[in-house]
MARTOR-839028 format. One record per residue: residue number from 1; z negated, x, y negated of N, C-alpha, C in turn; residue in one letter. Coordinates in steps of 0.02 Angstrom, whole numbers. Example, Ala and Ser with C-alpha at 12.3 -4.5 7.8 and 13.67 -1.06 7.14 Angstrom:
REM residues 2
  pos    n_c3    n_c1    n_c2   ca_c3   ca_c1   ca_c2    c_c3    c_c1    c_c2  code
    1    -390     660     284    -390     615     225    -390     660     165     A
    2    -354     642     112    -357     684      53    -394     645      -2     S
This chain:
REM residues 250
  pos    n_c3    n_c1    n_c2   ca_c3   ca_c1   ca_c2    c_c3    c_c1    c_c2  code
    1     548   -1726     426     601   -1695     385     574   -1675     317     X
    2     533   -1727     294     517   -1706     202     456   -1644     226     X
    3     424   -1643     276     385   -1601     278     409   -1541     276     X
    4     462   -1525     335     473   -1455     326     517   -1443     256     X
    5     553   -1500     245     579   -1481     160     538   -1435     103     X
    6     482   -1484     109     416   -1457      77     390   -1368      85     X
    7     390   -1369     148     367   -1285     160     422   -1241     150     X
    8     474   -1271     150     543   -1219     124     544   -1207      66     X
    9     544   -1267      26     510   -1237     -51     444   -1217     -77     X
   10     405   -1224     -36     334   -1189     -39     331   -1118     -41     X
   11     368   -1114      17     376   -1028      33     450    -996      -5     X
   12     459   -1017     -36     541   -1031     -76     602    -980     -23     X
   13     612   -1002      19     654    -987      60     725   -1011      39     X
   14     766    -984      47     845    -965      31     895    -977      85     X
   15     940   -1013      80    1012    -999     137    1007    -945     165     X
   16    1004    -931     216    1019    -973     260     945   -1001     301     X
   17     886    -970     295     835    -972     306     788   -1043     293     X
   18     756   -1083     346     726   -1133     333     676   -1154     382     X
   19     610   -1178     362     579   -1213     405     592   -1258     475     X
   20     607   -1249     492     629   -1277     564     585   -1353     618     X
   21     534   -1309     604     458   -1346     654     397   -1295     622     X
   22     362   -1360     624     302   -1343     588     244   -1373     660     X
   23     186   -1324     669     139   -1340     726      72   -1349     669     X
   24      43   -1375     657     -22   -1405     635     -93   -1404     694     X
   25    -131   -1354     711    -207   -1374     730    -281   -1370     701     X
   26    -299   -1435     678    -352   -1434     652    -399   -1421     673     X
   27    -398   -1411     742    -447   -1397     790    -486   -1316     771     X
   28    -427   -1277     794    -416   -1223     796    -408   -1186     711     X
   29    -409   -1227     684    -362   -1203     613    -341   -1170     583     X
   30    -269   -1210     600    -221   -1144     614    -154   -1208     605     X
   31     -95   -1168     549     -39   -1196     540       6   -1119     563     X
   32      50   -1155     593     113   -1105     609     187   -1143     595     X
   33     225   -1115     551     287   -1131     525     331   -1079     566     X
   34     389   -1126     581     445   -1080     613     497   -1090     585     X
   35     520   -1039     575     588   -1020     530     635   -1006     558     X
   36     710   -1016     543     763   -1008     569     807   -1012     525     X
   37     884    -997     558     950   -1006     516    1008   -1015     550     X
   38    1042   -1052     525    1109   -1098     557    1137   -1055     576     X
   39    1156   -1074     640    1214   -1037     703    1259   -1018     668     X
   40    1316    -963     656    1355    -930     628    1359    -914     572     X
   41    1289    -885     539    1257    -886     473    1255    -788     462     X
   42    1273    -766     425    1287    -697     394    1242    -665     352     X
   43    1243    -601     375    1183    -578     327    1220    -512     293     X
   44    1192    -485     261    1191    -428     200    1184    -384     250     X
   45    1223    -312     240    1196    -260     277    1132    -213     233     X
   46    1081    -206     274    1038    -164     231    1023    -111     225     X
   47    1090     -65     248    1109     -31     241    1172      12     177     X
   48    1213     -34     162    1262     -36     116    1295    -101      84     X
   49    1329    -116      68    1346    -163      13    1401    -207      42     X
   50    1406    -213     135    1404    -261     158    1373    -334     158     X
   51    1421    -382     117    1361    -443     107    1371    -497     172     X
   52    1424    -491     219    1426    -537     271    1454    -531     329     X
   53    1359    -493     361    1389    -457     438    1367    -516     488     X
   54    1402    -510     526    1383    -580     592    1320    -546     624     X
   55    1277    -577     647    1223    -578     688    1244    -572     775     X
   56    1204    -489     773    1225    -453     831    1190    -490     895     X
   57    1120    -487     883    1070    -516     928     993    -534     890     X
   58     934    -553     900     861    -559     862     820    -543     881     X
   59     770    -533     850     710    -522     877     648    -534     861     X
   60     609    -595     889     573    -650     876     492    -609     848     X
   61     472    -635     790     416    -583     754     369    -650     715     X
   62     326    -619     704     263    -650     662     235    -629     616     X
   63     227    -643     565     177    -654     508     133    -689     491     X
   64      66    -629     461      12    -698     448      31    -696     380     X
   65      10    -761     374      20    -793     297     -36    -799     237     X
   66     -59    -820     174     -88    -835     139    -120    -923     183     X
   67    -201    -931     188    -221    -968     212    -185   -1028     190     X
   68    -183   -1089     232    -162   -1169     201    -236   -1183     182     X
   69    -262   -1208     136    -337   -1234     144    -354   -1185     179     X
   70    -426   -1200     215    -449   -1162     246    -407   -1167     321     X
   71    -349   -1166     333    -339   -1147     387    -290   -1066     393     X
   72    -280   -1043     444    -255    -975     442    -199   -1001     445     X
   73    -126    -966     420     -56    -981     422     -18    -913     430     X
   74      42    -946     490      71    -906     532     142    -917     526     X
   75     193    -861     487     242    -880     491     310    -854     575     X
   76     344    -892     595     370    -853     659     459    -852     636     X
   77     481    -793     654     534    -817     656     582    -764     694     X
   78     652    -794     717     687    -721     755     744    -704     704     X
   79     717    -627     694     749    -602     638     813    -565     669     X
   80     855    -576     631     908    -543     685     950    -471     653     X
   81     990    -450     702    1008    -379     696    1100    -384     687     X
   82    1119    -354     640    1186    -381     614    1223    -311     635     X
   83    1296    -346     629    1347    -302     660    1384    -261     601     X
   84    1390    -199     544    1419    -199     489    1483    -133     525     X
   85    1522    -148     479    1573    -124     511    1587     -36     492     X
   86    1544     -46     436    1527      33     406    1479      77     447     X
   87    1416      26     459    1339      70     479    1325      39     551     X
   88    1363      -8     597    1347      -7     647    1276     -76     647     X
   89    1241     -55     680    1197    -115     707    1124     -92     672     X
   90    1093    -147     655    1026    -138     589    1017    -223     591     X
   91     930    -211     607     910    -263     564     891    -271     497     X
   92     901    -348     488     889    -362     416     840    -365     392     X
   93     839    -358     308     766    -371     285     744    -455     280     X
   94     683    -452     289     693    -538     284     654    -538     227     X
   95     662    -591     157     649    -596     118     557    -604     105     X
   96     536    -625     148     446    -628     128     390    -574     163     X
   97     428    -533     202     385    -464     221     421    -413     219     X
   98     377    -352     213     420    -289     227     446    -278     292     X
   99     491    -238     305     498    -192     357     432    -162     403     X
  100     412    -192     472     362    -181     512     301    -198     483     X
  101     297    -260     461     224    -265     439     204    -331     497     X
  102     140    -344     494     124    -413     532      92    -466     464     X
  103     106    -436     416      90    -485     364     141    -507     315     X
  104     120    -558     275     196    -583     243     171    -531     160     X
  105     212    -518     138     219    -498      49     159    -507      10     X
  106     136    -594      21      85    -619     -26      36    -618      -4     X
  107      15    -613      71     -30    -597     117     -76    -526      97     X
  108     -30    -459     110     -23    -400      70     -20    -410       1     X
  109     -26    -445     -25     -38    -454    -111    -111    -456    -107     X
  110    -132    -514     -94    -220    -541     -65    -251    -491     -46     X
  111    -212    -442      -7    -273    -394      10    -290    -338     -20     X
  112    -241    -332     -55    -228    -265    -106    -285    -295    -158     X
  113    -275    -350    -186    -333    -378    -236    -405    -357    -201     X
  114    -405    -358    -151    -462    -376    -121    -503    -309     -99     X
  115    -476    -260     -89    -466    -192     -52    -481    -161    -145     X
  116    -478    -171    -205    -479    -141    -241    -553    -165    -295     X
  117    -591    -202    -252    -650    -247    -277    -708    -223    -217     X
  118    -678    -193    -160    -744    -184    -111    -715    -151     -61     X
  119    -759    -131     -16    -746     -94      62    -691    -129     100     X
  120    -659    -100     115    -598    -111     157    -634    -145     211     X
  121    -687    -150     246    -710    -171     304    -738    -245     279     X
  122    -781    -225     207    -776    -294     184    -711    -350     177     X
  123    -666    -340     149    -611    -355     157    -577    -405     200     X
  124    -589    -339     267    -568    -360     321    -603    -440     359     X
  125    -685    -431     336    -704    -493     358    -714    -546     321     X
  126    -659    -546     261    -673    -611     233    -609    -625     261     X
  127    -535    -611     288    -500    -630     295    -467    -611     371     X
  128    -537    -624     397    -541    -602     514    -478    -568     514     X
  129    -465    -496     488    -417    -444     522    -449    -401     547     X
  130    -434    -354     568    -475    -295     591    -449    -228     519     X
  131    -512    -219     527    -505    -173     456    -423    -105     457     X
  132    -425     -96     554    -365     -53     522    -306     -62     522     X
  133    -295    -140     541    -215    -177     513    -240    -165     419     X
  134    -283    -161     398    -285    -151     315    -286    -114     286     X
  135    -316     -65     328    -292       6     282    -208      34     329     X
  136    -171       9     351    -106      24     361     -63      -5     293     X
  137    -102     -74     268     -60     -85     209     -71     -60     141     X
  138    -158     -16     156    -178      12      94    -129      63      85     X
  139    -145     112     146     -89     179     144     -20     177     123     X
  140       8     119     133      77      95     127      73      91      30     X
  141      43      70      16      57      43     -61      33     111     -93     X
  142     -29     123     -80     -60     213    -123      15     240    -103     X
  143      29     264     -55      77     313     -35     141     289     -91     X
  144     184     230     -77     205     223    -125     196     231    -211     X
  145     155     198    -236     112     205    -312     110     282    -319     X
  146      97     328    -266     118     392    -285     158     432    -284     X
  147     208     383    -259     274     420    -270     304     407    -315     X
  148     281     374    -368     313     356    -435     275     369    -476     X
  149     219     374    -463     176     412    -516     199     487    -527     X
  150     204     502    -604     214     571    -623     147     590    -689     X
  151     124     661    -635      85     680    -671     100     755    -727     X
  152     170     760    -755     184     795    -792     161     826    -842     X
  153      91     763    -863      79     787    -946      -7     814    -927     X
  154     -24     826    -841     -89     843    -844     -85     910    -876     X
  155    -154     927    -895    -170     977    -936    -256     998    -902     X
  156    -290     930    -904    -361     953    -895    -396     886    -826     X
  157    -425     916    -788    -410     908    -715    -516     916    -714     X
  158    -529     857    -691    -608     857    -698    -638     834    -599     X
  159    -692     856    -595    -675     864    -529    -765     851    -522     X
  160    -776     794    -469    -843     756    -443    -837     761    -376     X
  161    -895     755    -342    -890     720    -276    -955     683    -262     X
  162    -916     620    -220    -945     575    -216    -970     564    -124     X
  163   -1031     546    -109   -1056     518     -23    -991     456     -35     X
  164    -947     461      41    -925     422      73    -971     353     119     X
  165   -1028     385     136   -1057     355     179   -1114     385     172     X
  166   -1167     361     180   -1267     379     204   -1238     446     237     X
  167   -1257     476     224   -1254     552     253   -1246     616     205     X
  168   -1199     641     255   -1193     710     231   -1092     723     206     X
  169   -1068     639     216    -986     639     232    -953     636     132     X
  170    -916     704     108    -910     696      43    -847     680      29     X
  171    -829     630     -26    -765     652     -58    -747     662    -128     X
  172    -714     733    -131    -707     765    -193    -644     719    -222     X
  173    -656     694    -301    -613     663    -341    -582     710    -393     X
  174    -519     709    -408    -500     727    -456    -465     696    -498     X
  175    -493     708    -581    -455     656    -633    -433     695    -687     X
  176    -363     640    -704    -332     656    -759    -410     654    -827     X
  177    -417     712    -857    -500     689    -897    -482     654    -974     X
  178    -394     655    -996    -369     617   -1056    -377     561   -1055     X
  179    -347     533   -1001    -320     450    -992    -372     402    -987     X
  180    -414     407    -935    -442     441    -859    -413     407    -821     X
  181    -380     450    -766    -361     416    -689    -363     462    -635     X
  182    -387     430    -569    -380     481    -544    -317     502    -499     X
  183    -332     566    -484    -251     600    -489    -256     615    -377     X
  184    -318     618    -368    -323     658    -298    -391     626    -274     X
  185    -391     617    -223    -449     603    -166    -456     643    -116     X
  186    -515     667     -68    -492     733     -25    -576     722      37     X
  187    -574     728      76    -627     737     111    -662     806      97     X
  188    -727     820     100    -764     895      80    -775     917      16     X
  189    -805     962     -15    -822     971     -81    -844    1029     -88     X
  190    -783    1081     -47    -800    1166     -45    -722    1170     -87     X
  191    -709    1236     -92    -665    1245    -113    -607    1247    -111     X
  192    -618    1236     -51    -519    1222       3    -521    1145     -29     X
  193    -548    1111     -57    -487    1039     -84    -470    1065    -158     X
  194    -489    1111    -187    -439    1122    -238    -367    1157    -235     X
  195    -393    1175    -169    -321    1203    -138    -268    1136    -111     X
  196    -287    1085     -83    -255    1042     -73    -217    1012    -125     X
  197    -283    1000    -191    -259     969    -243    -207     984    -260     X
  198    -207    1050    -276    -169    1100    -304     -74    1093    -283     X
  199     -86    1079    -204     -31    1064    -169      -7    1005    -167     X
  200     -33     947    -183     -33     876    -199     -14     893    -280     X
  201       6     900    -298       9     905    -374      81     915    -395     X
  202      74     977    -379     160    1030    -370     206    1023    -326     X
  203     180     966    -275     244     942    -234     309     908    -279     X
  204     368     919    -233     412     895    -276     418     822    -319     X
  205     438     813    -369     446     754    -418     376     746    -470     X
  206     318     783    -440     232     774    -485     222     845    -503     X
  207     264     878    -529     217     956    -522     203     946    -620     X
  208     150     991    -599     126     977    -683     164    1023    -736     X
  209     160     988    -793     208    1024    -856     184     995    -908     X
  210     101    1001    -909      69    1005    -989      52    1068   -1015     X
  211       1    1042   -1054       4    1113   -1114     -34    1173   -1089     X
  212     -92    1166   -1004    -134    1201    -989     -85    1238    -960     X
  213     -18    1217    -949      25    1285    -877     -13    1277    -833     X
  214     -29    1231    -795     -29    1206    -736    -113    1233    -714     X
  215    -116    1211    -621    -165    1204    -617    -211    1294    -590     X
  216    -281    1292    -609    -314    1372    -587    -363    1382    -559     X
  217    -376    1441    -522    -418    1446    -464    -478    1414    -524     X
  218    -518    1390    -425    -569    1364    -455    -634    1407    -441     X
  219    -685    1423    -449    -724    1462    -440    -757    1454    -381     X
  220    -798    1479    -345    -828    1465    -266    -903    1417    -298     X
  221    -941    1445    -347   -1011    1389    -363    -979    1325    -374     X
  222    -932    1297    -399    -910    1262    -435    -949    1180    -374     X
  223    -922    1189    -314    -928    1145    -274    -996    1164    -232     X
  224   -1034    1197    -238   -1110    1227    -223   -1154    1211    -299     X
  225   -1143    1163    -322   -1197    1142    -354   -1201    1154    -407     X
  226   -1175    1231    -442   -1182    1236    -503   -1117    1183    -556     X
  227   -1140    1143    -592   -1093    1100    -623   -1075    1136    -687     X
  228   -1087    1182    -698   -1072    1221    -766   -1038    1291    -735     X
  229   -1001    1300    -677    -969    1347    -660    -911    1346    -714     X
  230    -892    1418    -726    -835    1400    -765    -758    1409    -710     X
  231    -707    1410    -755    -635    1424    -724    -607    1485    -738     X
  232    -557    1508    -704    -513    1555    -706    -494    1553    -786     X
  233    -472    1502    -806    -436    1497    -882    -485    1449    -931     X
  234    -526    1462    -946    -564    1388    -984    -579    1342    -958     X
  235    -551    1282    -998    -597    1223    -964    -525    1169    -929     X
  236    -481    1180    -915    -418    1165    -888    -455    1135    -817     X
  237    -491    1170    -785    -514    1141    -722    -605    1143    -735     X
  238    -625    1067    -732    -692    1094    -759    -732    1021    -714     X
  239    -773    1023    -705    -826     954    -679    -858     913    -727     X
  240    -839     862    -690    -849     787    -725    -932     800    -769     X
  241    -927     780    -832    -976     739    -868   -1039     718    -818     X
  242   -1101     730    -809   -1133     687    -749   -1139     623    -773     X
  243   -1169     581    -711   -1143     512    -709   -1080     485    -683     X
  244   -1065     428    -631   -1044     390    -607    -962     406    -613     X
  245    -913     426    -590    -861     413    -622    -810     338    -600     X
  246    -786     303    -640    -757     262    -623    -671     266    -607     X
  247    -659     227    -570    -615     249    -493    -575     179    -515     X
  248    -502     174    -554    -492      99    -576    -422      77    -502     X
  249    -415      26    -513    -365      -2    -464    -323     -15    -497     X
  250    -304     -40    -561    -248     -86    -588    -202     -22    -626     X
């Protein structure tokens, strides 16, 4: 009993939600906590401002967790699907993962740290996932972070490319050159990703509205080597400073 007490406030879990049974193998190592909630227990619709719809039916799911010690931790639980009288039938959110993930919140915290210090593949093998359960949660968070990012006040737009890999595989960067951040990532380093950029930019809610009036053709040498190509308008679109550019996470 004090044990699973313990992991309920560990994992700070809430009414109706609680540790249930806890499986421990040291063998294997590996802890799995199972979660549940008292028979005739109500949930929020997550849909509207329904706070207590009865539980339609569930559906039993997993999460990996932040390691115990060195063992891997697995949360299980059957999340269930509520009846609201407005929106019909929806499952709920459950408080420690998103919507369709196989990882818990803080799990996806860890890796985001981790993913922003080294190779995603590195990553992946310090914490035995397969690298592309990790970039599903990279895409998930960039994608978000850029939808709240507003780049309104660009003006001057500096543009590198960098080897992806030993070869011949490029990706063209583009940065805010005031702040510095960067604004765009793109496979290739001809002139069709300034066209992308261009369209990444001016999509709705990011379109630019600094002092350059937005963004201008870019010249065809520009990405053939010559680094002193100029622009359509000045130096509004111009290539990076040589040397290294740095690429921040936080």
């Amino acid at each position: 009993m004090y044990n699973r007490q313990l992991f309920t406030a560990a994992l700070g879990l809430q009414s109706p939600w609680e540790v249930v049974r806890i499986e421990f193998d040291p063998q294997g190592r590996r802890l799995d906590l199972h979660l549940d909630f008292a028979r005739g227990s109500r949930f929020p619709c997550p849909e509207g401002d329904e706070a207590r719809c009865p539980v339609h039916d569930t559906e039993q799911k997993t999460w990996r967790h932040l390691d115990f010690f060195q063992h891997q931790a697995y949360l299980h639980a059957r999340v269930p699907r509520i009846t609201c009288p407005a929106h019909g039938v929806h499952q709920v959110k459950v408080p420690w993962a998103r919507p369709e993930s196989g990882f818990t919140l803080l799990f996806e915290a860890l890796l985001m740290a981790l993913v922003c210090q080294m190779p995603v593949r590195a990553a992946a093998g310090i914490v035995g996932e397969h690298d592309t359960r990790l970039w599903r949660v990279l895409h998930h968070y960039v994608e978000k972070a850029r939808e709240r990012s507003s780049h309104a006040g660009v003006s001057q737009v500096g543009i590198d490319d960098t080897s992806s890999r030993r070869g011949q595989d490029y990706v063209s960067l583009f940065v805010d050159i005031p702040r510095p951040r960067v604004l765009y990532a793109t496979p290739g380093r001809d002139a069709s990703t300034v066209g992308r950029f261009a369209a990444d930019l001016t999509r709705p809610r990011r379109g630019p509205r600094g002092r350059g009036g937005g963004v201008h053709r870019h010249e065809p040498g520009l990405h053939r080597g010559d680094r002193g190509a100029p622009t359509e308008r000045g130096d509004h679109l111009r290539p990076l400073p040589p040397g290294p550019a740095a690429v921040g996470c936080g």
